[in-house]
LUMBA-768060 format. One record per residue: z, y, x negated of N, C-alpha, C in turn; residue in one letter. Coordinates in steps of 0.001 Angstrom, whole numbers, padded with zeros to 6 digits. Atoms other than C-alpha are relative to their C-alpha. Layout:
BEGIN
+---------+---------+---------+---------+---------+---------+---------+---------+---------+--------+
|    n.c3 |    n.c2 |    n.c1 |   ca.c3 |   ca.c2 |   ca.c1 |    c.c3 |    c.c2 |    c.c1 | residu |
+---------+---------+---------+---------+---------+---------+---------+---------+---------+--------+
|       Z |       Y |       X |       Z |       Y |       X |       Z |       Y |       X |      A |
...
+---------+---------+---------+---------+---------+---------+---------+---------+---------+--------+
***
This chain:
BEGIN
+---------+---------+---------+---------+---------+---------+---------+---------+---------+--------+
|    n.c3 |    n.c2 |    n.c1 |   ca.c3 |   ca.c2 |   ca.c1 |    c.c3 |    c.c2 |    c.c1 | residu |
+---------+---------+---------+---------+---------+---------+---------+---------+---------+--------+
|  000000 | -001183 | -000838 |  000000 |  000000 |  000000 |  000000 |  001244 | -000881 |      X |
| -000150 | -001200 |  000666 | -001313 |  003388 | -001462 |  000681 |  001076 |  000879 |      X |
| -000916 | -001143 | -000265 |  000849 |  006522 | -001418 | -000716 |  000875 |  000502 |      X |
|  001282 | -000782 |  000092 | -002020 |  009400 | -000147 |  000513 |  001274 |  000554 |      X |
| -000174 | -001180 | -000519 | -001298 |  012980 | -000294 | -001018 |  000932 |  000305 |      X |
|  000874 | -001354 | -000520 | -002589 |  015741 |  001761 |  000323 |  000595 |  000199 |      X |
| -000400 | -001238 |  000199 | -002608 |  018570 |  001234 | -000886 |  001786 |  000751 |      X |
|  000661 | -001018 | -001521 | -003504 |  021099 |  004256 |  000839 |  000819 |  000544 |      X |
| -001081 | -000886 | -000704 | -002060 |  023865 |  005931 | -000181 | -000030 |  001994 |      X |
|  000551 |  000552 | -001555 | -003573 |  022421 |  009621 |  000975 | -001190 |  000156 |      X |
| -000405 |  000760 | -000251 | -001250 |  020918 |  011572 | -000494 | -001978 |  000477 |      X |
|  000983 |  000555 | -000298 | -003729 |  018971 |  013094 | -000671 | -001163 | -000462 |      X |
|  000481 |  000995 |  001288 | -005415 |  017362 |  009990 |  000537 | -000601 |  000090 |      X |
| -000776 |  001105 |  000518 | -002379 |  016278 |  008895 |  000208 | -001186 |  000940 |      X |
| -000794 |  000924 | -001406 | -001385 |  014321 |  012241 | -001232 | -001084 | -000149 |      X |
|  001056 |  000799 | -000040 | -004954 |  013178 |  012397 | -000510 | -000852 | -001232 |      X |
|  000224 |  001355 |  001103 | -005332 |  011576 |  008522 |  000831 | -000387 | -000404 |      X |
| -000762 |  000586 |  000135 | -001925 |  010845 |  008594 | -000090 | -001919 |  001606 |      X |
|  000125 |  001035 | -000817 | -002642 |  008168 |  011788 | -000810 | -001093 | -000605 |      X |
|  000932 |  000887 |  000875 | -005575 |  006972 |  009866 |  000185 | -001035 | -000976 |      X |
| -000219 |  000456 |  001292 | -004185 |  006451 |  006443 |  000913 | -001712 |  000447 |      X |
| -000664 |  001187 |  000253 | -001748 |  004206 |  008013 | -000338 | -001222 |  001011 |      X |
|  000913 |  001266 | -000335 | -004192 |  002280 |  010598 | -000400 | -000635 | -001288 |      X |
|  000296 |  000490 |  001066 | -005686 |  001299 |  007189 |  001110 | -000742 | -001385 |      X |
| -001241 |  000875 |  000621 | -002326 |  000059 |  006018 |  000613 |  000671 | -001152 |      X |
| -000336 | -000757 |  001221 | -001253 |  002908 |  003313 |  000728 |  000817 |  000879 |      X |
| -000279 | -001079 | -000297 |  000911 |  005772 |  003177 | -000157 |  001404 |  000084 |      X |
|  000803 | -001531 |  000314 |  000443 |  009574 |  004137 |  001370 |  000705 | -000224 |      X |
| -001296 | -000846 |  000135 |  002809 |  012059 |  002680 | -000586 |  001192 |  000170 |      X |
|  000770 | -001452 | -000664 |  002021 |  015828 |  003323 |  000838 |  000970 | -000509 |      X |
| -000460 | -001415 |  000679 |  002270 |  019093 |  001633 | -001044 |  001038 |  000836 |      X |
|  000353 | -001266 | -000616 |  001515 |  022640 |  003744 | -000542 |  000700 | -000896 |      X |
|  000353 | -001170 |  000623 |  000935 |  024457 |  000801 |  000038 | -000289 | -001482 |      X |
|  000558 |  000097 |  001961 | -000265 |  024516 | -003311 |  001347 | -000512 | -000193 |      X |
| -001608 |  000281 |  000795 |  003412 |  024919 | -004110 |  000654 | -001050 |  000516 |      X |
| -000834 |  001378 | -000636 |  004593 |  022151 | -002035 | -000580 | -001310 | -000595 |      X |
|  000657 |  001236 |  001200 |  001998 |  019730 | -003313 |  000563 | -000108 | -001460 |      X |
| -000417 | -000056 |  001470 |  002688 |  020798 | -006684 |  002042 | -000314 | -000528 |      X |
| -001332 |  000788 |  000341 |  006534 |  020004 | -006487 | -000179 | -001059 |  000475 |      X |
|  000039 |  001316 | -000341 |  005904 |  017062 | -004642 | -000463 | -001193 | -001077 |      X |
|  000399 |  000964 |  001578 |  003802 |  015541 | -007769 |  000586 | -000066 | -001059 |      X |
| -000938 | -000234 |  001108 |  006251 |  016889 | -009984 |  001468 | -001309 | -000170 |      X |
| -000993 |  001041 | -000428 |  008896 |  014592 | -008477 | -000351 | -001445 |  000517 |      X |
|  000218 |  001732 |  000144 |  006850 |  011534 | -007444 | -001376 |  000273 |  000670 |      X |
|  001599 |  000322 |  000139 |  003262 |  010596 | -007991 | -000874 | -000455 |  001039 |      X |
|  001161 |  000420 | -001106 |  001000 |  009775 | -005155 | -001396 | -000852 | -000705 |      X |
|  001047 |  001373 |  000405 | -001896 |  006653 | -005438 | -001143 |  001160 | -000010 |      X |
|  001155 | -000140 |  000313 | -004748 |  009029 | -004562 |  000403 |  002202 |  000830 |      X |
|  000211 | -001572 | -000571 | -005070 |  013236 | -003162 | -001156 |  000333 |  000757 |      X |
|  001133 | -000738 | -000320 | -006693 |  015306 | -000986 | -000164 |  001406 |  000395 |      X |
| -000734 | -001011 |  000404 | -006481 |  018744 | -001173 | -001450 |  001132 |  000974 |      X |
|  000912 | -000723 | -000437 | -007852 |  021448 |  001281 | -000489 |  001451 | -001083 |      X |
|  000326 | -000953 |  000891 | -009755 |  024338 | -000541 |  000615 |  001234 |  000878 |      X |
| -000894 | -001513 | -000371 | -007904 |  027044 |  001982 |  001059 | -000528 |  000346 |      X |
| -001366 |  000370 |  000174 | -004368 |  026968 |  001318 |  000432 |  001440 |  000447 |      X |
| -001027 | -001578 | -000136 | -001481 |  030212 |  002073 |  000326 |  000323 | -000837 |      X |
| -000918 | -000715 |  001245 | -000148 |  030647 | -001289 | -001440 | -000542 | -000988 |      X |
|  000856 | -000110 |  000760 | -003184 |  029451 | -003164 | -001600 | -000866 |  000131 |      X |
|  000502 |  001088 | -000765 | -006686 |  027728 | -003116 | -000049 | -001217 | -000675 |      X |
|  000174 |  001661 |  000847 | -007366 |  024086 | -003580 | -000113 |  000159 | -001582 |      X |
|  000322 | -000357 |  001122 | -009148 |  024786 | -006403 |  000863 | -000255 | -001404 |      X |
| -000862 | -000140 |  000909 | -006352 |  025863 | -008629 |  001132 | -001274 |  000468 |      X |
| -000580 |  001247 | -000036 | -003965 |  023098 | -007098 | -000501 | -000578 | -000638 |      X |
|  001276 |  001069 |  000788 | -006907 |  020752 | -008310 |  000243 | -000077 | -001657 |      X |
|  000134 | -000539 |  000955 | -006728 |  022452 | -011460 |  001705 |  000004 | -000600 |      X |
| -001654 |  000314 |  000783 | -002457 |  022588 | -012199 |  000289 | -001052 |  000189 |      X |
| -000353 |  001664 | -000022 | -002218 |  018916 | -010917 | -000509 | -000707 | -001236 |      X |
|  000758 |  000552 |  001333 | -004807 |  018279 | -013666 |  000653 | -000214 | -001507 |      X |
| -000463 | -000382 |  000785 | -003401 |  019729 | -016023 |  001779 | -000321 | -000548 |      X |
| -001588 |  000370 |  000093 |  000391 |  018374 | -015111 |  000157 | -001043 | -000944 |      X |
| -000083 |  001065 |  000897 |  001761 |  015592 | -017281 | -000301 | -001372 |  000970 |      X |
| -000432 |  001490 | -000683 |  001366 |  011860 | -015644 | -000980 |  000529 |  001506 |      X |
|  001588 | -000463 | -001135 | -001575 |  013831 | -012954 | -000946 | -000723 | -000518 |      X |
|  001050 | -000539 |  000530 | -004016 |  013833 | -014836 | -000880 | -001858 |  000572 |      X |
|  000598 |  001432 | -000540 | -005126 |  009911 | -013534 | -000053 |  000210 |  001131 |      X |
| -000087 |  000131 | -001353 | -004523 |  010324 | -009898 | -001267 |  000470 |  000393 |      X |
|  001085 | -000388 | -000707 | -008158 |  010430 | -007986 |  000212 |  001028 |  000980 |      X |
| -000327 | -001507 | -001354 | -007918 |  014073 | -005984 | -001441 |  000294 |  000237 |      X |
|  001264 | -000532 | -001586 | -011243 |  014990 | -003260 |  000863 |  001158 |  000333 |      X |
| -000710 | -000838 | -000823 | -010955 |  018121 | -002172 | -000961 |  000238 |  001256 |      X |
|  000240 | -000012 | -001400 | -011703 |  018972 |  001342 | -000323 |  001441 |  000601 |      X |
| -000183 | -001347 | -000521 | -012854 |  021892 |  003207 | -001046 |  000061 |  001573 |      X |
|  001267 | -000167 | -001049 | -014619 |  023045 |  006388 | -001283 |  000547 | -000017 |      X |
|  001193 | -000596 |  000101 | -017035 |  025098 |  004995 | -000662 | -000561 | -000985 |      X |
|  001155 |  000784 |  001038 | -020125 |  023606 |  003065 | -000607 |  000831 | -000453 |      X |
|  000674 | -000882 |  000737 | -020471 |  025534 |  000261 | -000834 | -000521 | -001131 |      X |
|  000605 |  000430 |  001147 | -023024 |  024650 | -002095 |  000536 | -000021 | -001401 |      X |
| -000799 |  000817 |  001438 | -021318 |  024949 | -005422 |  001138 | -000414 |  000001 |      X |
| -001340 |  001081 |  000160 | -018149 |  023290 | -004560 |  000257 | -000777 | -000607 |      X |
|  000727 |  001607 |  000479 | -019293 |  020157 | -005485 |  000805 |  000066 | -001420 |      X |
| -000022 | -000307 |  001207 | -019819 |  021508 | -008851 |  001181 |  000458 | -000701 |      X |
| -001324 | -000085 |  000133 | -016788 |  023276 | -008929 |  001113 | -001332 | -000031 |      X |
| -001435 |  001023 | -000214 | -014609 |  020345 | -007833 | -000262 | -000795 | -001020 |      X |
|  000043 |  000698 |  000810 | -015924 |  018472 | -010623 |  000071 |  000858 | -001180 |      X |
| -000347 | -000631 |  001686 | -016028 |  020899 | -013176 |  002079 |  000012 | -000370 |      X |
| -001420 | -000070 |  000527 | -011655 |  021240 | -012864 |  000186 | -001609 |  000345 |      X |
| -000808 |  001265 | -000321 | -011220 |  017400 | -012469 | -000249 | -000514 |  001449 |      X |
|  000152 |  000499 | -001134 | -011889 |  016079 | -008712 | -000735 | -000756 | -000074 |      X |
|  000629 |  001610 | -000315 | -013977 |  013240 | -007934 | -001238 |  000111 |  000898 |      X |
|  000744 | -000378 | -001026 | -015768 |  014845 | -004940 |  000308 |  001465 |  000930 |      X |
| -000475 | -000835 | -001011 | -015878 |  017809 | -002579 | -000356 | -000714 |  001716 |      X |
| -000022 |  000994 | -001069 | -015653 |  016169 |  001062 | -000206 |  001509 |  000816 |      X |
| -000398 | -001218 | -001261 | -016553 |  018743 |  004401 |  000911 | -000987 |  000876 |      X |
| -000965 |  000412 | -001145 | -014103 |  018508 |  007302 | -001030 |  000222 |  001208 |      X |
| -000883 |  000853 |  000054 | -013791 |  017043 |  009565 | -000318 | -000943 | -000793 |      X |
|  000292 |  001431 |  000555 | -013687 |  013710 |  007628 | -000451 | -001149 |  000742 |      X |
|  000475 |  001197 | -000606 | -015424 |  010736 |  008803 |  000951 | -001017 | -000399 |      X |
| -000622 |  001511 |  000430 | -012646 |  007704 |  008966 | -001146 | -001033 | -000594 |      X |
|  000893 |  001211 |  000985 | -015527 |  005564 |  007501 |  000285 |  000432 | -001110 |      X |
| -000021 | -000523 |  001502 | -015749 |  007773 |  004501 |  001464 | -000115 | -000550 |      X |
| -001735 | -000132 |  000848 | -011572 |  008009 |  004374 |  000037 | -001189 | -000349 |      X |
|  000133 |  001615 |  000133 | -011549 |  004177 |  004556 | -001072 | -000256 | -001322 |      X |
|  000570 |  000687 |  001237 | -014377 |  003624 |  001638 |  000672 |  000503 | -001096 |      X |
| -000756 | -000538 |  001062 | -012669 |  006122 | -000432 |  001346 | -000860 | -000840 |      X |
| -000947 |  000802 |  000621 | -009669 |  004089 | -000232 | -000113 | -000925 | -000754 |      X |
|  000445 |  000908 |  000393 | -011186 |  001042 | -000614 | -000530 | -000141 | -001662 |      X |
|  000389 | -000036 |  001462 | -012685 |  002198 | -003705 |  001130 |  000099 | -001015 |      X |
| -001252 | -000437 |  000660 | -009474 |  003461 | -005221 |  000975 | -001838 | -000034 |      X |
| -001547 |  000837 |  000027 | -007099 |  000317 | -004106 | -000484 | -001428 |  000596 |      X |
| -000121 |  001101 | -000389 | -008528 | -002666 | -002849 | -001302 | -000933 | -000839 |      X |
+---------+---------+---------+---------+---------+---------+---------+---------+---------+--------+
***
């Protein structure tokens, strides 16, 4: 069973890929905001991330980017997520470390292969 944080300031999301994560038999833990994620990893590691690019105190981006950069991060697979489909995201999310930029909403197929790829 993976650990899977998300990281969103939508109540919503969370409710909705927290139901998901754990139809698929894993756990969802949940951070509102950069700084919450970012103590949360500080104090215990999560299997995989997903990190919206509009946050209240900062954007994905830089989360993406200080998780990276943390000690004992720097392995954890983080996607970041957003509603708007911006063409260099992508690029961005891979240039600080990410794996992928994902639009919202998420397709449970896609959350499910992701996992799959990561943990099973």
């Amino acid at each position: 069973m993976a650990r899977i944080l998300f990281v969103d300031d939508d109540p919503y999301t969370l409710e909705t890929l927290t139901k998901a994560v754990e139809l698929f038999g894993h756990r969802a833990v949940l951070a509102g905001s950069g700084d919450e994620a970012l103590r949360f990893v500080a104090g215990e590691m999560p299997d995989l991330i997903f990190i919206d690019l509009m946050l209240p105190d900062m954007d994905g981006l830089q989360v993406l980017k200080r998780l990276k950069d943390s000690p004992g991060a720097q392995q954890i697979p983080m996607y970041m997520l957003s509603a708007a489909a911006e063409r260099d995201m992508g690029e961005q999310t891979l240039d600080v470390g990410g794996i992928a930029y994902l639009t919202k909403p998420i397709r449970l197929q896609t959350l499910l292969d992701i996992i799959q790829k990561h943990f099973e």
